[in-house]
C-alpha positions in Angstrom: 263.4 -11.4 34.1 266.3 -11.6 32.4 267.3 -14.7 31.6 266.4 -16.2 28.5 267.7 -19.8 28.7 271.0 -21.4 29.5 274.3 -20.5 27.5 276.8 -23.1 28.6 278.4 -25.1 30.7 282.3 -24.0 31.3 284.6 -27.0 32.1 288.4 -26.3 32.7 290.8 -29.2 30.9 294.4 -29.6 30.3 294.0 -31.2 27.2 291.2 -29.6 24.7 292.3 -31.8 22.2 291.4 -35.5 24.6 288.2 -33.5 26.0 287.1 -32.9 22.2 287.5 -36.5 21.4 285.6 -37.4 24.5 282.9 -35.4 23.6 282.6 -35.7 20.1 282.6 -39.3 21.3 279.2 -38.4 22.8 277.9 -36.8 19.8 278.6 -33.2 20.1 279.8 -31.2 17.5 282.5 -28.5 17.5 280.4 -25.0 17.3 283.4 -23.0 17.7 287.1 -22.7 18.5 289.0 -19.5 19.7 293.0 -18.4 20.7 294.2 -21.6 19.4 297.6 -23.1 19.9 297.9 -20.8 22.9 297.5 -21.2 27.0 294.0 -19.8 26.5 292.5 -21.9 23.8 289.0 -22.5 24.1 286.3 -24.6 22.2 282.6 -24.9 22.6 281.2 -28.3 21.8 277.1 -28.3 21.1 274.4 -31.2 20.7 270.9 -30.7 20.8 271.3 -27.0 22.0 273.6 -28.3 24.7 276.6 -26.4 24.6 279.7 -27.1 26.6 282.5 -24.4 26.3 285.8 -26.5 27.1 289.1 -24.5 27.9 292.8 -24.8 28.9 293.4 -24.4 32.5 296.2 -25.2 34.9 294.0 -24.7 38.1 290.5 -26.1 38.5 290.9 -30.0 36.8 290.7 -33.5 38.0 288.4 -33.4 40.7 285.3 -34.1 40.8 282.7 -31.0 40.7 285.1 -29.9 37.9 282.6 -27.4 36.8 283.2 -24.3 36.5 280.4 -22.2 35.8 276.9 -21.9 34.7 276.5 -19.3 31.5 273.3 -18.4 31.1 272.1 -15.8 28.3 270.5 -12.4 28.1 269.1 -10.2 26.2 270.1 -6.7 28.2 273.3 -7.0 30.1 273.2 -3.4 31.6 269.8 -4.5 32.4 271.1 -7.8 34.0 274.4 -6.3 36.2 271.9 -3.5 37.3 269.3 -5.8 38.5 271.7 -7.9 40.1 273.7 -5.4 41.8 269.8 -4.0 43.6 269.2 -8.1 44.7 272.3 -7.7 46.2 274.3 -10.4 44.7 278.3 -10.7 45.0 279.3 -9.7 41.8 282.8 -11.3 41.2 284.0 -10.0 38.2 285.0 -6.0 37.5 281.7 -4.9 36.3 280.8 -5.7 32.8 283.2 -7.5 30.5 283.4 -7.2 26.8 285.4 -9.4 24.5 284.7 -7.9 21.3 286.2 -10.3 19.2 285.0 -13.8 20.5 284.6 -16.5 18.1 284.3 -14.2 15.0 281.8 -12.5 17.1 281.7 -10.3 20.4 280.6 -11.4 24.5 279.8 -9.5 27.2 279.3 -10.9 30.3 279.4 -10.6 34.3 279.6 -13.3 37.4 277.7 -13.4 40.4 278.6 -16.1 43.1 276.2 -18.3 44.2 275.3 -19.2 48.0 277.7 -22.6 47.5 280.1 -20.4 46.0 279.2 -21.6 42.6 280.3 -19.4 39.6 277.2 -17.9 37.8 277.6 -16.1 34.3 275.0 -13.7 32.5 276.4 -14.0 29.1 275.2 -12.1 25.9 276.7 -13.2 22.6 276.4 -10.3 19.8 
């Protein structure tokens, strides 16, 4: 297989700075912070190899089941989309995306929708 172990946790918020004192308040840390100061600020919170990536969204808040997706990492992301493309999973994002500069580092990743329409991500950080 290709999964190695869980990535994150994506939760949508409209205020990064209240969820970072909530979860500070819970004893997480701040791992990292990216696009700050603009509509697509994110942050990624981490305890005890829990991490929690927190980011600015208009859409999918206040609700309950506010979670977004599942992130979980790999090793080989061609690998990954190719294997999951043969099981026949729906794929929801274009192919393969790459953020080279994410966090003073680079991403690529790709969704596939679960069967309760939950949002899966196969994430590898470089």
């Amino acid at each position: 297989m290709f999964v190695k172990g869980l990535s994150h946790i994506g939760i949508p918020t409209r205020n990064l700075e209240e969820s970072l004192e909530f979860y500070k308040g819970l004893g997480f840390e701040v791992s990292g912070m990216g696009n700050e100061g603009k509509k697509d600020a994110v942050a990624f919170v981490e305890q005890q190899g829990v991490v929690i990536e927190l980011y600015l969204s208009d859409e999918k808040q206040d609700v309950t089941g506010v979670v977004d997706h599942v992130a979980l990492d790999v090793d080989d992301i061609e690998g990954a989309y190719l294997w999951a493309r043969e099981k026949g999973y729906k794929i929801i994002t274009p192919g393969i995306v790459c953020v080279p500069d994410f966090l003073g580092k680079g991403t690529s990743y790709f969704m596939i929708e679960g069967c309760n329409h939950e949002r899966i991500e196969f994430n590898k950080m470089s």
